[in-house]
C-alpha positions as CSV (number, residue, x, y, z in Angstrom):
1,X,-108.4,-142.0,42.2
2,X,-108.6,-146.0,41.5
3,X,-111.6,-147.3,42.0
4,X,-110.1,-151.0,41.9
5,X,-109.0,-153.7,44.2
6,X,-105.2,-152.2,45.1
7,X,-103.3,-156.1,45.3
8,X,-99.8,-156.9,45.3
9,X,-98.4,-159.9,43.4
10,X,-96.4,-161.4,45.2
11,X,-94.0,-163.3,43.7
12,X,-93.9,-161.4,40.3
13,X,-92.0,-162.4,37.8
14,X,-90.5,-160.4,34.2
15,X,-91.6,-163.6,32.0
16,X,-94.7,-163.4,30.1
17,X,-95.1,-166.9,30.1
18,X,-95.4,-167.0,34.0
19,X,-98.9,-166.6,35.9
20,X,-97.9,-164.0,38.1
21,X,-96.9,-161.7,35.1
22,X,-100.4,-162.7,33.4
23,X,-101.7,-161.5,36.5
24,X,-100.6,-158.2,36.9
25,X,-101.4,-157.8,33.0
26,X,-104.9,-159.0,33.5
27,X,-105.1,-156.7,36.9
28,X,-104.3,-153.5,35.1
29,X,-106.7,-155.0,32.2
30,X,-109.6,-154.8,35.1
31,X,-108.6,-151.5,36.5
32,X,-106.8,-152.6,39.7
33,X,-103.7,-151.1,41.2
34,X,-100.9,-153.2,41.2
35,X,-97.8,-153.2,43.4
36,X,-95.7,-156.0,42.4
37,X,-92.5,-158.2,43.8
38,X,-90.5,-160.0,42.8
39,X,-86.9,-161.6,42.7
40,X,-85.5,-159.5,39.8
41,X,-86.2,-155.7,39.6
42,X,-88.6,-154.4,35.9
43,X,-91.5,-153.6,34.6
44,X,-94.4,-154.9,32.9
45,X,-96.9,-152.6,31.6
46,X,-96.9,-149.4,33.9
47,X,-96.2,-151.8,36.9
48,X,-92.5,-151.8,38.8
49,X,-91.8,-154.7,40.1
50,X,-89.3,-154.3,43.4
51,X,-87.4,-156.8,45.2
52,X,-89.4,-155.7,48.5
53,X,-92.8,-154.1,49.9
54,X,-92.1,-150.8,49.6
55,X,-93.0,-149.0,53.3
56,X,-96.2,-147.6,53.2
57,X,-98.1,-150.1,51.2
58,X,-101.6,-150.3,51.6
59,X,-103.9,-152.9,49.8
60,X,-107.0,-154.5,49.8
61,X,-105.1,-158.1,48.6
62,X,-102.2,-160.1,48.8
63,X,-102.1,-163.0,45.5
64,X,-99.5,-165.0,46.7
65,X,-97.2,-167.1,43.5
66,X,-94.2,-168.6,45.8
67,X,-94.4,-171.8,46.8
68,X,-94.9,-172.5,50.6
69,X,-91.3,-172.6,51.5
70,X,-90.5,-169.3,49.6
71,X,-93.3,-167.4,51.8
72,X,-91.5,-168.3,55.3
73,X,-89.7,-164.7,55.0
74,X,-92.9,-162.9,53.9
75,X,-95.2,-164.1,55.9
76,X,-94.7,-161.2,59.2
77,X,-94.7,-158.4,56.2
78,X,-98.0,-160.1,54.8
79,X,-99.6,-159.7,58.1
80,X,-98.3,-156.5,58.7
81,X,-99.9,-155.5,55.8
82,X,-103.4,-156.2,56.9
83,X,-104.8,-156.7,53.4
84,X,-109.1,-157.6,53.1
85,X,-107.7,-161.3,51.4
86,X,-105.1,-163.5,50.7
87,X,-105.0,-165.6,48.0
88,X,-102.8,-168.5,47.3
89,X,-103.0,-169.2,43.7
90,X,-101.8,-172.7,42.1
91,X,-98.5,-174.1,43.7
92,X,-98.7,-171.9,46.4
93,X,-101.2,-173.9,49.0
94,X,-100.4,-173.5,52.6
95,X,-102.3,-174.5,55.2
96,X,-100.4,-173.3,57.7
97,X,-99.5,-169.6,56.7
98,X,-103.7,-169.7,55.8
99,X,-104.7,-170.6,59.6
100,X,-102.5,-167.2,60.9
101,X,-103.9,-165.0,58.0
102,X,-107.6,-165.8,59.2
103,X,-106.5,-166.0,62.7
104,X,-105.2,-162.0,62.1
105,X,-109.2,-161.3,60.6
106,X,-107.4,-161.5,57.1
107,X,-109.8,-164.3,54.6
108,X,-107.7,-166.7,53.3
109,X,-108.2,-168.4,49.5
110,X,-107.3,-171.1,47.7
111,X,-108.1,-170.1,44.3
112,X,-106.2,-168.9,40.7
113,X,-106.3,-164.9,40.6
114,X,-107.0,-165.4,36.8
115,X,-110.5,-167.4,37.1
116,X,-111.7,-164.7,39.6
117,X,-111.0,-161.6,37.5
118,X,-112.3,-163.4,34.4
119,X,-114.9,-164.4,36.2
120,X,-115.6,-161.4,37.5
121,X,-115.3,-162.6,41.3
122,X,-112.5,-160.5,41.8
């Protein structure tokens, strides 16, 4: 069984030259489950990505890499979801989608899922 921090990326993306890909490299680097989504339907590494949650999902954090106008139709499914965190990474700040996650007992983070797993404050 995985002993890491099961997180969906959401947002992922096919090109290695995006941060949400680096992120789901550098999860599986550390150990952690990944279930990723995205726009277009792949792989990187052993990880799917899929164009929506699939039903079912459990896991312990949502890393959010869609800007704050993007999340509007994800933001009842992240809830749903009832991850331990949420973190919006770089360019995808909002305030307003932060106040309901903590208002559901959900913490809310601004901060870059890469510093904290090379950090090791993941």
């Amino acid at each position: 069984m995985p002993t890491g921090k099961r997180t969906l990326v959401l947002g992922a993306s096919l090109k290695e030259e995006r941060y949400s890909n680096k992120a789901i490299r550098d999860l599986r680097k550390y150990g952690h489950p990944v279930v990723a989504v995205g726009l277009r339907e792949g792989e990187v590494l052993d990880v799917p990505i899929v164009k929506d949650i699939p039903p079912g999902t459990a896991v312990d954090t949502v890393t959010v890499y869609l800007n704050a106008h993007n999340q509007e139709p994800w933001e009842a499914r992240i809830l749903a979801l009832k991850p331990k965190r949420v973190i919006f990474n770089p360019g995808a700040e909002n305030p307003e989608l932060a106040r309901k996650v903590e208002a559901a007992g959900i913490e809310a983070m601004e901060a870059c899922t890469l510093v904290l797993l090379h950090t090791g404050q993941f």
